[in-house]
N, C-alpha and C positions, 0 to 999 in steps of 0.2 A: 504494500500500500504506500503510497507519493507520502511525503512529510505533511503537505498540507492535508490532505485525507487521514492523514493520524491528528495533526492539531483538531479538527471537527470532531473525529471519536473524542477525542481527550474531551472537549468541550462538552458533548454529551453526557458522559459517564460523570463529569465534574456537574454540569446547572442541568441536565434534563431530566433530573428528578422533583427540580422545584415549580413550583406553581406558575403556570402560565397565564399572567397577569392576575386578572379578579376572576377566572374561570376555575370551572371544576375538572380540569385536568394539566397536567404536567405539563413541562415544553416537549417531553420525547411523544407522550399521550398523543398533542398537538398535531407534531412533525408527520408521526405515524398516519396518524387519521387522514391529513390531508393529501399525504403523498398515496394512499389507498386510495382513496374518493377519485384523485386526479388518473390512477391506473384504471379504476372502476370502471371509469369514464373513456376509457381509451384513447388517454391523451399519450403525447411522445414521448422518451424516455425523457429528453431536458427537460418536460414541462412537469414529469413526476418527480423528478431530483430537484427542479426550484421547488414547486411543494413542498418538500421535504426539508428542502435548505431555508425557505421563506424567513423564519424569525431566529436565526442564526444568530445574526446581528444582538436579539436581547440575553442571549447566552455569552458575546464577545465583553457585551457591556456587563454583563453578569451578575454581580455582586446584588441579589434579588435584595437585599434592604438599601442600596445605591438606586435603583431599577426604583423600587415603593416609593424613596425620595423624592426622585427627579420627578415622577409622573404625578404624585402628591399636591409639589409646587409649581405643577403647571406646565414644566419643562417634558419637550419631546426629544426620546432617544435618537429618533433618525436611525433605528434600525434596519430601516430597508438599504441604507447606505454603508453602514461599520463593515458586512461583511465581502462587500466585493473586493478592496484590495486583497485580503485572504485568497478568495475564490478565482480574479481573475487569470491566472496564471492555469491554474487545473481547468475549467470550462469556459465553454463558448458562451457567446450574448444570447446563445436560445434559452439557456439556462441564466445566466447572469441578469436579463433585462427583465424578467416578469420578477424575479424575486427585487431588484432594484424598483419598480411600477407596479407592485402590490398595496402600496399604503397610496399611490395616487390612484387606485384603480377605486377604491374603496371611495377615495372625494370623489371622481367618475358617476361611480352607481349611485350615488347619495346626489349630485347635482341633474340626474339624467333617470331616476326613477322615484318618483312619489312612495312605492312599495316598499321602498330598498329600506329606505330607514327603519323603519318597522322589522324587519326580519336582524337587525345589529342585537347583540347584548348590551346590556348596560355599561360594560366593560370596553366594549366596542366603540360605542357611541360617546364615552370620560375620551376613548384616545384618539378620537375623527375632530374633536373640539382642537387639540394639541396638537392635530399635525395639520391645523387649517383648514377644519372646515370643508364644506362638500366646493366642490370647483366653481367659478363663476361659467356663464357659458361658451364664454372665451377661450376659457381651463379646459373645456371638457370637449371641443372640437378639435383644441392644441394635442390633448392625449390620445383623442381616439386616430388619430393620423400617427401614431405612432407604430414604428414598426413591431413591436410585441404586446400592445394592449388590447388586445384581445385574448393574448396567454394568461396577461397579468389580471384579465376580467375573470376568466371561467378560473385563476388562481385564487384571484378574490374571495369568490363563493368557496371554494374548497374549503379555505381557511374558516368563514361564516361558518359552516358546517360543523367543521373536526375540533367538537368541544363537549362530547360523548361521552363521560365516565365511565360507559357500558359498553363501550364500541371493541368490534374481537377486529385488529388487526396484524399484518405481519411481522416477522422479527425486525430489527433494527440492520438486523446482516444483510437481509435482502435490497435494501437501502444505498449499502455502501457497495453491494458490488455494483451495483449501478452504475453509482458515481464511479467506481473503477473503471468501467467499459467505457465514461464517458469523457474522464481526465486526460488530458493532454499531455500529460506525465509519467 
């Protein structure tokens, strides 16, 4: 396994037993559920390994009572952002850009669907306030012209989803060899 594919296990095995924000499941729970849902779904292999990689970035920042802090007083992580220097050197932009365009995809749906709001958790909806809010309509013709915002939309929903206490998914190995087959190292 590449070095930077070991720093993510280690990441894992270190914060993916902690609580995944104000939800009732873990960050591995999380990872798990949505890179399932995205396979379920018969999406690519990149777009099941951004699933999976999506909130990497709150595992990089980690320190879950640093994490309670920041988001407490208001301040947003910019997780979608911490973990691409990591990442970019192992995967490509099919993988890199929806996990990067997951937290804008979510002001997306929130400026572009009356429904959307409503199906967010409360937890959801404390962290849409902190990362600005749903798009103006400006925002939201700018993203959808985007070359992976449409990975990072059907990402979006995954993530909505994969917050299951009860959800049977697969092991964590089947994860990583993924990211094996798909690292450029």
């Amino acid at each position: 396994m590449s070095p930077i594919l070991n720093e993510v296990s280690l990441l894992f095995s270190s914060y993916g037993n902690a609580r995944y924000g104000g939800e009732a499941v873990s960050q591995l729970e999380h990872a798990l559920q949505c890179a399932h849902l995205a396979e379920r779904a018969g999406e690519t292999d990149e777009t099941v390994v951004a699933a999976f990689l999506h909130d990497l970035g709150h595992m990089i920042v980690a320190d879950p009572v640093k994490y309670a802090e920041m988001t407490a007083s208001g301040l947003d992580d910019r997780h979608q952002h911490v973990p691409i220097p990591l990442l970019e050197s192992v995967f490509t932009d099919a993988v890199l850009e929806p996990i990067r365009l997951h937290v804008d995809a979510k002001r997306f749906l929130c400026a572009t669907s009356d429904a959307y709001w409503d199906t967010l958790s409360p937890a959801s909806k404390r962290s849409l306030e902190l990362q600005g809010g749903p798009f103006s309509e400006e925002a939201a013709k700018a993203f959808a012209a985007l070359q992976y915002a449409e990975e990072a939309v059907r990402l979006r929903r995954y993530d909505d989803q994969a917050k299951d206490p009860n959800a049977s998914t697969p092991e964590i190995a089947r994860y990583f060899k993924l990211m094996a087959l798909l690292s450029r190292t």
